[in-house]
N, C-alpha and C positions, 0 to 999 in steps of 0.2 A: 579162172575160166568163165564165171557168172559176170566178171564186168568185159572180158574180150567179146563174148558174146551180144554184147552192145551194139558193137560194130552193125549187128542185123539190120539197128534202126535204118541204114541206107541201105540198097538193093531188092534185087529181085531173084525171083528161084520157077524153076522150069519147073511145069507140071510134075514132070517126073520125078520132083524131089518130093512133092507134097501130096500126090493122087492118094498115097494110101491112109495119110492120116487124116483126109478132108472124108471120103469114104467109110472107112473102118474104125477111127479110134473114137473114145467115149470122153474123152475129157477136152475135147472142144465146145464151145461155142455152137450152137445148130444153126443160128443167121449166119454166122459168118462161115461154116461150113457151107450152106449153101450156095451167099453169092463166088464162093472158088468154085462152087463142082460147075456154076452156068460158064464158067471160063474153062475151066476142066475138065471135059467129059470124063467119064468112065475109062474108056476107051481108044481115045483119040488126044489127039492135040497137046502130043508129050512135050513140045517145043512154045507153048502160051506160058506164058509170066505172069505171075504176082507178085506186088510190093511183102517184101518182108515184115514191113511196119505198116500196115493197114491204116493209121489216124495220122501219121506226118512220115509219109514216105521218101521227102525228100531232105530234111533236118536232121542233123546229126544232135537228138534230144533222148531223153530216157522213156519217151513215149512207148519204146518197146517192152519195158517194163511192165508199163500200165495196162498194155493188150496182154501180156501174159495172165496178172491178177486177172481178166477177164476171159481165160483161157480162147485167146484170136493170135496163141502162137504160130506162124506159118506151118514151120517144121519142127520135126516130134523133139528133133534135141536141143528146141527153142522150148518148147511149151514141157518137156520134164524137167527145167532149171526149175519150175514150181508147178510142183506135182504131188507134194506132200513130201516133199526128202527134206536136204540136208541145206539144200539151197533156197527153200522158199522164203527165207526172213530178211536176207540178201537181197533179193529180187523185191521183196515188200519194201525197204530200206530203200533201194536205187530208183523206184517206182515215185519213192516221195520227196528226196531229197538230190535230186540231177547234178548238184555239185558235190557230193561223195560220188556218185556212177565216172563223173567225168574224172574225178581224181584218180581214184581207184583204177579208171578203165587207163591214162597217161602212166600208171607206176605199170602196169601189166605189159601193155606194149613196149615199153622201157626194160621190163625184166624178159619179153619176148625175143626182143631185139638182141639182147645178149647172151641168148642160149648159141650153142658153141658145137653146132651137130658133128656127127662122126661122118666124114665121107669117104667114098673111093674101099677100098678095103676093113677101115677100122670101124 
């Protein structure tokens, strides 16, 4: 799940996925909480976008990693992959060596790809 979550480094996410951790949570970044909340009001503008990966938003690279160790996670189930759990050494690891993220992230997608869901009644 710590290397699919890579996928972040491209896209963007609607205010209303991130108002409440740019406002309320404590394990951000305060510069970077700020320049979201002048995109983000309070209030308003649940429909304004930010880049998921704040330093190469448009490169499929492990720079998402790196704003993590720098907690400039967008969203909160971006920034608890290193939070002090189980996942932070992971995320330190993918941060510094982009050819394990990118391995790792090609074997998940692959074991992604062949989950085998129940449809219809089963």
């Amino acid at each position: 799940m710590v290397a699919l979550s890579g996928a972040h480094t491209i896209g963007k996410a609607r205010c209303t996925s991130f108002r409440n951790r740019i406002y309320n949570e404590t394990n951000i970044n305060r510069s970077f909480a700020k320049a979201r909340q002048s995109k983000c009001p309070r209030n308003s503008g649940d429909n304004n976008l930010a880049d998921l990966d704040v330093t190469t938003p448009n490169s499929f690279d492990n720079d998402y990693y790196k704003n993590l160790l720098s907690q400039k996670g967008l969203l909160h189930s971006d920034q608890i992959l290193f939070n002090g759990g189980s996942s932070d050494s992971l995320v330190k690891q993918y941060s510094r060596n982009p050819n394990k993220f990118y391995s790792d992230f090609v074997t998940a997608m692959i074991k992604m790809g062949d989950i085998d869901p129940l449809t219809g009644s089963k």
